[in-house]
N, C-alpha and C positions, 0 to 999 in steps of 0.2 A: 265824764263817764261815757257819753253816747259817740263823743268822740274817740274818746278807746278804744269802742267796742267795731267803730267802723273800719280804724286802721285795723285792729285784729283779723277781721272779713277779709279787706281789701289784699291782707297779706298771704292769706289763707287761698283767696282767690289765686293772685299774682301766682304763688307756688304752683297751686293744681295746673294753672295755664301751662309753665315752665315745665312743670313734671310731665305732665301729657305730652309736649312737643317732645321731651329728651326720648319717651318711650314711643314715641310716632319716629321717630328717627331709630331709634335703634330695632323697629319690628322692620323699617324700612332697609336698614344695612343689610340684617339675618334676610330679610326677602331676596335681596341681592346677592349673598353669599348660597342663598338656596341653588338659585336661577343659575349662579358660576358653578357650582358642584354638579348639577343637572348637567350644563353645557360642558364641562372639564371629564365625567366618567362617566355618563351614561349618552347624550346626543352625540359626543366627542365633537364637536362644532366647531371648528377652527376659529370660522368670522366671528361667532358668536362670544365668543369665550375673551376674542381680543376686544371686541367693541361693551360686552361686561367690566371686565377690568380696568378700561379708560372712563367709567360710570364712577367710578371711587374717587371721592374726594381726598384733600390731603388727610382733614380729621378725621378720614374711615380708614385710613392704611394698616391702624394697628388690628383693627378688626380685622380688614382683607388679610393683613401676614397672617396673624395668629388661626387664622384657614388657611393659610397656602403650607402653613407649617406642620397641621396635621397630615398623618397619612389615611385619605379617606377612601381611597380605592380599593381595590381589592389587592390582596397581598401589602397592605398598609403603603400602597404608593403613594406619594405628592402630586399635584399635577402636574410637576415641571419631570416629575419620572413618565408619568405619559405621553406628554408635548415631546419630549426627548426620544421616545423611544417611536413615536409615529414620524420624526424628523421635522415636525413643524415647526420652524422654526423662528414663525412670526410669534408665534405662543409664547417660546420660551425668552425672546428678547421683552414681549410684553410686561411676561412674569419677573425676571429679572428688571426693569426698571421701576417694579413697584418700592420697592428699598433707595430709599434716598442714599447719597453718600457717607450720613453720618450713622447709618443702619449696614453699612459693610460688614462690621461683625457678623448682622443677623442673618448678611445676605450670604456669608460666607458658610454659615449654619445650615443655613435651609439647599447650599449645594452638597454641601457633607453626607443629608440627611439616607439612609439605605430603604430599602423595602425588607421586607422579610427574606428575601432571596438575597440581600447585602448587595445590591446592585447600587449603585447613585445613578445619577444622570447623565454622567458622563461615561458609564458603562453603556447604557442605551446608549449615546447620542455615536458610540464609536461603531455600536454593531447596526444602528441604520445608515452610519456612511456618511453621516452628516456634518460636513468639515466646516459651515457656519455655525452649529450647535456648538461643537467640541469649543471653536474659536471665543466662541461667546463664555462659557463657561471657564475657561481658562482667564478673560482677561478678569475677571472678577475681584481676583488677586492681585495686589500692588506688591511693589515689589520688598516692602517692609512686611509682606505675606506670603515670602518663600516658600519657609518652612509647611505651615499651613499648606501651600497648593503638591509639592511634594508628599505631602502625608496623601493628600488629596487622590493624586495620580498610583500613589503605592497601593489604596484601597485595596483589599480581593473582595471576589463576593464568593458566595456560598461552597461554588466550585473552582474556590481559590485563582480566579482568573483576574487579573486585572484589565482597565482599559487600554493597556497597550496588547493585550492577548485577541480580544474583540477587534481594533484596528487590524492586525495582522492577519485577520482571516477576512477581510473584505476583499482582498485579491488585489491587485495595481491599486485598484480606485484609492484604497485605505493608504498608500504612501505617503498622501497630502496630512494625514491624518498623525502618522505614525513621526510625521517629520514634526509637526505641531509639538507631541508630546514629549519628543527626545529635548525639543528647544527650551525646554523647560529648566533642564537644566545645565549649570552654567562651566564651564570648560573647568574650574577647579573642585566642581560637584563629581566628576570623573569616577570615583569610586562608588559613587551615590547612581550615578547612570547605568554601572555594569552590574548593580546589586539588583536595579530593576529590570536589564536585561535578562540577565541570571532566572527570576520568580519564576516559579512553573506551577502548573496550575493544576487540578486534584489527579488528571494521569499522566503529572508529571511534564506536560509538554510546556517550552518556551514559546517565548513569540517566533520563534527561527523552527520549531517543529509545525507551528501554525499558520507561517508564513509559504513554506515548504510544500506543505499539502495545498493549498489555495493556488500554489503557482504563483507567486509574486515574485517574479524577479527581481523587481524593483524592492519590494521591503527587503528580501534575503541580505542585497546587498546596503541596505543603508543599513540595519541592523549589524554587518561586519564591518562597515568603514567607519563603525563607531569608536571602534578601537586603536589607540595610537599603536606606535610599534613597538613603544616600551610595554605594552597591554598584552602582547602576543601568546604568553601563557593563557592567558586568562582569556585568549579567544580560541586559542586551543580546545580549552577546558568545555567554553560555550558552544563549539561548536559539536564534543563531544559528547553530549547530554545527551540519555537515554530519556524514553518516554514510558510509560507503565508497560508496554511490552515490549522495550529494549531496543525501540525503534533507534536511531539518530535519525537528523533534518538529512541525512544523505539516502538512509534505507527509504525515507517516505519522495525525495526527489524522484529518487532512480525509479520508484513502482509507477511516481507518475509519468516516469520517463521524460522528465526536463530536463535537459542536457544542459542548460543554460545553469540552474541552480547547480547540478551535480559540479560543475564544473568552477565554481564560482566557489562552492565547499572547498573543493580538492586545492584550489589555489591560495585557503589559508595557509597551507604547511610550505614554508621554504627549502629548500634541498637539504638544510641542516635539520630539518624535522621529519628526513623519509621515515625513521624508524617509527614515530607517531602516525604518521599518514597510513604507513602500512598496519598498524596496531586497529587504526582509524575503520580501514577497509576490511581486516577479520572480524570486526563484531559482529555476533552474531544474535537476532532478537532472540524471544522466548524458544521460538520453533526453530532455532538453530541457525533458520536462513541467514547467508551474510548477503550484502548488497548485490551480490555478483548470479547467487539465486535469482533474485527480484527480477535483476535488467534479461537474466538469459530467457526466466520464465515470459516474458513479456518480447523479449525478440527484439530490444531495442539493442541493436548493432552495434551504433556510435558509442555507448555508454560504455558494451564492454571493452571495446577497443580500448577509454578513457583507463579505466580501472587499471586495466592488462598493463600499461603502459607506466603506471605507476612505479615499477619492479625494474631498478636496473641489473643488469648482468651479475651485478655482486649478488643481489636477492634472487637469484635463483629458484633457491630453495623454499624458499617464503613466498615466491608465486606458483610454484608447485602446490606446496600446501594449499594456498589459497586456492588454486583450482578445483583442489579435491576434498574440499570441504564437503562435509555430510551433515544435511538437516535433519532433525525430528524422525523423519520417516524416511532415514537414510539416502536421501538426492542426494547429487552433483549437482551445479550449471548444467552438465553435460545433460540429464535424465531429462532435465527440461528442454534445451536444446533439440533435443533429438525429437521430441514430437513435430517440430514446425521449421526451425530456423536452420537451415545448412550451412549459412553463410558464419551464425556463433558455432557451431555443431566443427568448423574447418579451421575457427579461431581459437578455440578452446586445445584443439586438438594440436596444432601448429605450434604450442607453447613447449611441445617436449621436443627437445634434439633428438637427435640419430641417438646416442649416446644411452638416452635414457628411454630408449625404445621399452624394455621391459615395465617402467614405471608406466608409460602410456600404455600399455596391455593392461596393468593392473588399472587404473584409470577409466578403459573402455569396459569391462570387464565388471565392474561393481554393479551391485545388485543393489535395487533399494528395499524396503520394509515388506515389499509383496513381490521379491525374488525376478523382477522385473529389473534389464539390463537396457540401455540406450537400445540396442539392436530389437527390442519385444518393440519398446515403444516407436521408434521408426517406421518399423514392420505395420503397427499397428494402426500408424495414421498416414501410410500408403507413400513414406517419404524416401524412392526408390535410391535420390542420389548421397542421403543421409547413410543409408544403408549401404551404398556401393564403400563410402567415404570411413565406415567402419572399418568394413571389412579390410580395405585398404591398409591399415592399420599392420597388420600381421604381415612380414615377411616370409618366404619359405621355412625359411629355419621355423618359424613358429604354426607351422601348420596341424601342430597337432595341439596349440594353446585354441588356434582359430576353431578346429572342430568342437573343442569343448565347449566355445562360445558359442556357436549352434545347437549344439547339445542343450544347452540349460535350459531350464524350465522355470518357471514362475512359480506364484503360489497357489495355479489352477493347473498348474502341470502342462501351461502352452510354450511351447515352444515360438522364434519368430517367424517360422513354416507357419503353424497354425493361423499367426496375424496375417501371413501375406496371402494366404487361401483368401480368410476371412473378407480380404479386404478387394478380393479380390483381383491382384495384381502380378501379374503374370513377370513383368522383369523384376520385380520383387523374388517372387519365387524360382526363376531361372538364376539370379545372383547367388541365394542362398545354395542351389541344388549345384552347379558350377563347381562349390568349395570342394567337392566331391568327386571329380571326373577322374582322379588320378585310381591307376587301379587297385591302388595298395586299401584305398578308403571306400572301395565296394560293399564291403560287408557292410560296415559305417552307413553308408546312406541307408543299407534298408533298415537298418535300426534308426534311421532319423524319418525315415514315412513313415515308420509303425509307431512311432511315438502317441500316447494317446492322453487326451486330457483326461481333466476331475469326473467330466463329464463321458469317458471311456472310447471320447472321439477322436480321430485323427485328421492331418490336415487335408483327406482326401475328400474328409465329409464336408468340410466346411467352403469347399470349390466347389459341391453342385450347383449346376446352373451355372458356371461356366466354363464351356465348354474347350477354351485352350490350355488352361490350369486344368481339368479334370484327366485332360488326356497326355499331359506332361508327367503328372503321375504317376497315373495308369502304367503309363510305360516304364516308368524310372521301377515300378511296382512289382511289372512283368518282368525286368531287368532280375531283381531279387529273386522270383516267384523260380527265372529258368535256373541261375542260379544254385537254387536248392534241389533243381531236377537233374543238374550235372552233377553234381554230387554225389546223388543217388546212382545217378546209370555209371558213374569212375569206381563206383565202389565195388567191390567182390565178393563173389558167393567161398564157402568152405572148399569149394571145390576148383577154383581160379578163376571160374568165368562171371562175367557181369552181369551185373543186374537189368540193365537192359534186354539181353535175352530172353530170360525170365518172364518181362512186361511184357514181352510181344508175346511167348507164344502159349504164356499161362491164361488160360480161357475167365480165373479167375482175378483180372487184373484190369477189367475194364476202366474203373475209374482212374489208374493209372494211363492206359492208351491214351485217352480222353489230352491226356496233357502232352503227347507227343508229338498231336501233330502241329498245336501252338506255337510249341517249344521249337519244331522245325523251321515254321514261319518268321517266326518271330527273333528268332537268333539272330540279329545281324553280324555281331562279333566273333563269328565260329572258332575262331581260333581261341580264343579267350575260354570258348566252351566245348571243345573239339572233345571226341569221346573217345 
């Protein structure tokens, strides 16, 4: 019996011993997995974090996974979403060889795993740039794990982007990156590849709209030499993809002015696809702009050329069109031109023949949304040779289209007089006053000095202060002023004689005299005003 009672003890003991060291060890693992969560989202420790995780034995791993496979950060991240998105990528080769080989499944789990924004790690690892990260999580997958890493790479996250969307906007750097992800799949995967090229992401843009705006030359073009030549619709198609406001990769080239992309687009279409190409070149986004907007407003020269050149002899007519395309707020290329660039402003303009001179009059001639003509705006930002290069425009025969085009008025009622006072530019305002010297259009010009804005101003107000514009006027002014005094003194009393007599010897005519002897002076054209 007392020996019963001793083994009962000794076993009782033995347990307690065993139980306390199992529980000494597992307050020990949890201390450990404290110290890595501390190091992993809150110290963010790089050494730290590697030299914890080499602290785990093999019989803690299911511990250490079943933590690395929660999401304990904020936004429900992993740490391998952290490590990934900081680019360290000693962490994340750390973190991935804690999964032995016959844990592949789990290790294949835990790179699946998203945050609340549906990002994985390979999301991060593209948009820090990090071409050993990507590399790493990619070989994870054997190759009886296709499927699996294809689901893998198709991911979106919340704003339907995948990691080929993140690579494409690194700029060049991301190409090493971008080449990684295409090699994924395998030359009879072909349709599987253009489906991922294809994915756009919540506004709508490709990795070729993303690539585009970053300026990657390098991705634009391995993104299109992905396609065989049997593909060619189907690069077509890719190339012609709107973004949420109706961009193409060609609208966002040309604004960035990379001639290098733009040009690399325009070379999908082969001569049996001008009709596409040119289809290609009319789009126009939300606000009407077509790409030819974009490159004029921005002055980039080469591009229009590019564009221009497009259009052979037989399209004619389709490059006409195309010129005179009107945005949102009624532009041309031209309305933008004309602020700044003489050189697209002589391009634009060179596209009509002799033939089709009157289509160029209508062309120069359109008003945009606030009654504003290329000639306001030339006037306006003091571009005298923009202005001569209009005016130029009109032949004799159309001398009486050219006044009208002087004539016009905006939607302040300024004439391009008004802008070139404003602007104070003196061959400005001798070009515009010049259209005027024949004598049939005398009347005419003093109805274009009297012209008066919203604000009941003329453009003689807007020259004070300087004093060769003020006195250009002044005279063209006085010109009108005598004028109206020849008039008077050509005209006849009831009784045959003129009125001139009258002024002189009626005592009650002073403020008349007052004007005779100016009028004297001042007449240089006597003949013109002979009494």
């Amino acid at each position: 019996m007392k020996t019963m009672i001793k083994f009962i003890f000794l076993a009782i003991f033995i347990f307690g011993v065993f139980a306390s060291e199992e529980e000494i060890n597992q307050n020990h693992i949890e201390e450990k997995i404290r110290s890595l969560h501390n190091a992993s989202f809150q110290n963010r420790n790089g050494q730290e974090i590697v030299t914890l995780l080499n602290t785990f034995k093999k019989d803690e791993n299911d511990e250490l996974i079943k933590f690395l496979m929660k999401g304990e950060y904020e936004d429900n991240a992993t740490a391998l979403h952290v490590a990934a998105s900081e680019g360290n990528e000693q962490i994340v080769n750390t973190l991935l060889n804690v999964f032995d080989k016959e844990e592949n499944e789990k290790l294949i789990e835990f790179l699946m795993k998203e945050d609340d924004w549906k990002n994985t790690a390979l999301h991060y690892a593209c948009y820090a740039e990090s071409e050993g990260i990507v590399n790493s999580l990619l070989k994870v997958f054997d190759k009886k794990d296709t499927a699996k890493l294809i689901e893998y790479l198709m991911k979106e996250n919340e704003d339907k982007k995948t990691a080929l969307h993140n690579a494409a906007s690194a700029g060049n750097k991301g190409i090493v990156i971008v080449n990684s992800l295409l090699n994924v799949f395998d030359k009879e995967e072909n349709e599987k590849i253009i489906e991922y090229l294809m994915k756009e992401d919540e506004n709508k843009n490709t990795a070729l709209h993303i690539a585009a705006e970053a300026e990657s030359e390098g991705i634009v073009n391995f993104l299109l030499n992905v396609f065989d030549k049997k593909d060619t619709a189907k690069l077509i198609e890719f190339v012609m993809k709107e973004d949420r406001w109706k961009r193409t990769a060609l609208n966002i080239a040309a604004f960035e002015g990379n001639e290098e992309i733009v040009n690399s687009l325009l070379n999908v279409f082969d001569k049996k696809d001008t009709e596409q190409l040119i289809e290609y070149l009319m789009k126009e986004d939300e606000d009407k702009d077509t790409v030819l907007h974009y490159v004029s407003q921005q002055g980039y020269e080469q591009i229009v050329n590019s564009l221009l050149n497009v259009f052979d002899k037989k399209n004619k007519a389709k490059l006409i069109e195309f010129v005179m395309k009107e945005n949102e707020d009624r532009k041309t290329a031209l309305h933008y031109a004309s602020k700044y660039d003489e050189q697209i402003v002589n391009t634009l303009l060179k596209v009509f023949d002799e033939e089709e001179n009157k289509k160029l009059i209508e062309f120069v001639m359109k008003e945009d949304k606030y009654k504003n003509t290329a000639l306001h705006n030339a006037a306006s930002t003091g571009r005298q040779r923009i202005v001569n290069s209009l005016l130029n425009v009109f032949d004799k025969k159309d001398t009486a289209k050219l006044i009208e085009y002087l004539m016009k008025e905006n939607e302040d009622k300024k004439t391009a007089l008004h802008y070139a006072s404003h602007c104070k530019n003196e061959k400005i305002v001798n070009s515009l006053l010049n259209v005027f010297d024949k004598e049939e259009n005398e009347k005419l010009i003093c109805e274009y000095l009297m012209k008066k804005d919203k604000l009941k101003k003329t453009a003689l107000y807007y020259a004070y202060g300087y004093e060769q514009i003020v006195n250009i006027l002044e005279n063209k002014i006085m010109v009108c002023n005598l004028q109206t005094i020849t008039q008077y003194f050509k005209s006849q009393k009831d009784d045959g004689k003129t009125n001139l007599g009258s002024i002189i010897f009626d005592d009650n005519s002073q403020g008349a005299k007052e004007n005779i002897l100016p009028f004297l002076i001042h007449d240089y054209n006597r003949e013109n005003h002979k009494i």
